[in-house]
C-alpha positions in Angstrom: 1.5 -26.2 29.3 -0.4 -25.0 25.8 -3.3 -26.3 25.1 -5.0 -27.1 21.8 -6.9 -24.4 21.2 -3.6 -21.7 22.1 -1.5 -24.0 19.5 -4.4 -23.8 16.9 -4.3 -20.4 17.0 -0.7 -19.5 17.0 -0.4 -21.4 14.5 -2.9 -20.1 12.0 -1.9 -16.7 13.5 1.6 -17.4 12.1 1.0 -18.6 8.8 -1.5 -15.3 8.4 1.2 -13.5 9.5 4.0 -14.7 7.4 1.5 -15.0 4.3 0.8 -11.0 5.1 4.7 -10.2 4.9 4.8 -12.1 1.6 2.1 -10.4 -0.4 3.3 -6.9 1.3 7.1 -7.6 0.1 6.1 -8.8 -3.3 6.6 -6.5 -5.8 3.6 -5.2 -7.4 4.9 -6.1 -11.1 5.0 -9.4 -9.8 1.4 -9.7 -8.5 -0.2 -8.2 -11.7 1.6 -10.7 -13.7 0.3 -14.0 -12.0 -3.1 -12.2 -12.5 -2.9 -12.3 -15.8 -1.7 -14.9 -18.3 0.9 -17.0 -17.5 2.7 -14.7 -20.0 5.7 -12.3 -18.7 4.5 -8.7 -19.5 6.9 -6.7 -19.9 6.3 -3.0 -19.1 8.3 0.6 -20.0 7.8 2.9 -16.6 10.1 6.0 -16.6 9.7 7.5 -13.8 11.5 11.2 -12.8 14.0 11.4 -9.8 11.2 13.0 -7.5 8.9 10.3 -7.7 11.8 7.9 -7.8 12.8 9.8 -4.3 9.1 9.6 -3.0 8.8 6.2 -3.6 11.9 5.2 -2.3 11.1 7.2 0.9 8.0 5.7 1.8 9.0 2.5 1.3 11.8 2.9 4.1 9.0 4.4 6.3 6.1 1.4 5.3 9.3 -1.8 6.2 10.1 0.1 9.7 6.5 0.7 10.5 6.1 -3.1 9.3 9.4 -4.1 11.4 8.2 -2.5 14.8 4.1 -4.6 14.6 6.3 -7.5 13.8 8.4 -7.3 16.7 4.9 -6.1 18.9 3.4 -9.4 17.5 6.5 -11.4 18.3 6.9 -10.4 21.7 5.9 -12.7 24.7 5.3 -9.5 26.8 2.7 -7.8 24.4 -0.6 -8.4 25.5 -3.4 -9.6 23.3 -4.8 -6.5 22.5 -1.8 -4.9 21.3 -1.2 -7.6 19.0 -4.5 -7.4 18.1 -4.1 -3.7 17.1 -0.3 -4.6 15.3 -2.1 -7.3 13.2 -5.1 -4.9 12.4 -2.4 -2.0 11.8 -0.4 -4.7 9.5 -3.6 -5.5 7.4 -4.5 -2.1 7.2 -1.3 -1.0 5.7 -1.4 -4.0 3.0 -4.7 -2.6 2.0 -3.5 1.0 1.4 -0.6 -0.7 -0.5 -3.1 -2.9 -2.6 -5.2 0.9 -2.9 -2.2 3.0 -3.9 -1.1 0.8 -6.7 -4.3 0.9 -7.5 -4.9 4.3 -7.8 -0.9 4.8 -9.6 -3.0 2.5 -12.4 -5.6 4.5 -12.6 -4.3 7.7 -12.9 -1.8 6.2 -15.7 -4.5 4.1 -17.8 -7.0 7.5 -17.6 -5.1 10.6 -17.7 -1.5 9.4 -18.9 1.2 10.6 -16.1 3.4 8.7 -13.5 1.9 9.3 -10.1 3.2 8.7 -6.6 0.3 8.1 -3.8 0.5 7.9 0.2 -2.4 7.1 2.0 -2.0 7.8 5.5 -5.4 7.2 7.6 -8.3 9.4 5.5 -5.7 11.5 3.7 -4.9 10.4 -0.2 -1.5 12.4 -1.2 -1.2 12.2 -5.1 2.2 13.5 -6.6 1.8 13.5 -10.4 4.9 13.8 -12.9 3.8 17.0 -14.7 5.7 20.1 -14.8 2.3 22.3 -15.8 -0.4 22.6 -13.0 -3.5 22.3 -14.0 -6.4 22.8 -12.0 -9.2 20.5 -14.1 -6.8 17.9 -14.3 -6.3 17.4 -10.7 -9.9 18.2 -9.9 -10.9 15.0 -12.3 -8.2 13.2 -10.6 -9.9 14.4 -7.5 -12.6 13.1 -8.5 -11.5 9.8 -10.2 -10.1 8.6 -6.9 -13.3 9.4 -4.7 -15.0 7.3 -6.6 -12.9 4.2 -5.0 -14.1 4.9 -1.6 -17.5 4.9 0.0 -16.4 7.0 2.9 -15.0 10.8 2.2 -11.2 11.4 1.3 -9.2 14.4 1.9 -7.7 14.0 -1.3 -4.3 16.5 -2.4 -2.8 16.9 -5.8 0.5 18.1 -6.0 2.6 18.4 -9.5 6.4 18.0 -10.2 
């Protein structure tokens, strides 16, 4: 039998968790536009095939990694702690998302290019839609993004 402190918390557990998988799926145009005025912005991105490619790419690899902690959280056989460490995992990756698009807006309002970013633990992969490589730029990228984070990046530039 459950008792009512079990159903409390599987029940506020779900609605974190299905509140978690909404933000995460939302597009990001969509979240910037209920931040601002109730007005629909409407927004000119022209992106090449690479970063297209990229994009498309890690968003297969963020829904199976997202898919696989939802099944671990789902299943009656994990134990606490390894739902503990899927739901940690799960917030963890809506952060970086939150942080990438972030950073994509950054590099766009400041220095004017189409970027594609992966953050994968303490590693900041930046793929910016220039054909010229340019050393300074990507050094005041470099630079740019550090200044998000308190703890140290190993941040990479790469141009296409």
């Amino acid at each position: 039998m459950i008792n009512k402190q079990s159903l409390w918390f599987l029940t506020l557990f779900s609605i974190i968790l299905v509140l978690t998988v909404y933000y995460v799926a939302m597009p990001s145009n969509t979240l910037a536009t209920l931040k601002e005025n109730d007005s629909i912005a409407s927004v000119d991105i022209v992106e090449t095939d690479a970063l297209a490619a990229l994009r498309i790419e890690n968003d297969e690899e963020l829904e199976t990694t997202m898919k696989e902690l939802q099944e671990i959280l789902l299943n009656d056989k994990s134990t606490l702690e390894e739902k503990n460490t899927a739901y940690e995992s799960l917030k963890t990756l809506n952060s970086n998302k939150a942080k990438t698009e972030e950073i994509e807006k950054i590099i766009k309002d400041n220095f004017g290019f189409q970027s594609f970013v992966k953050i994968k633990n303490d590693n900041v992969s930046i793929t910016i839609s220039n054909k010229t490589h340019d050393t300074k730029l990507a050094n005041k990228i470099i630079r740019k993004v550090q200044e998000l984070y308190n703890d140290k990046m190993y941040i990479t530039v790469k141009f296409q």
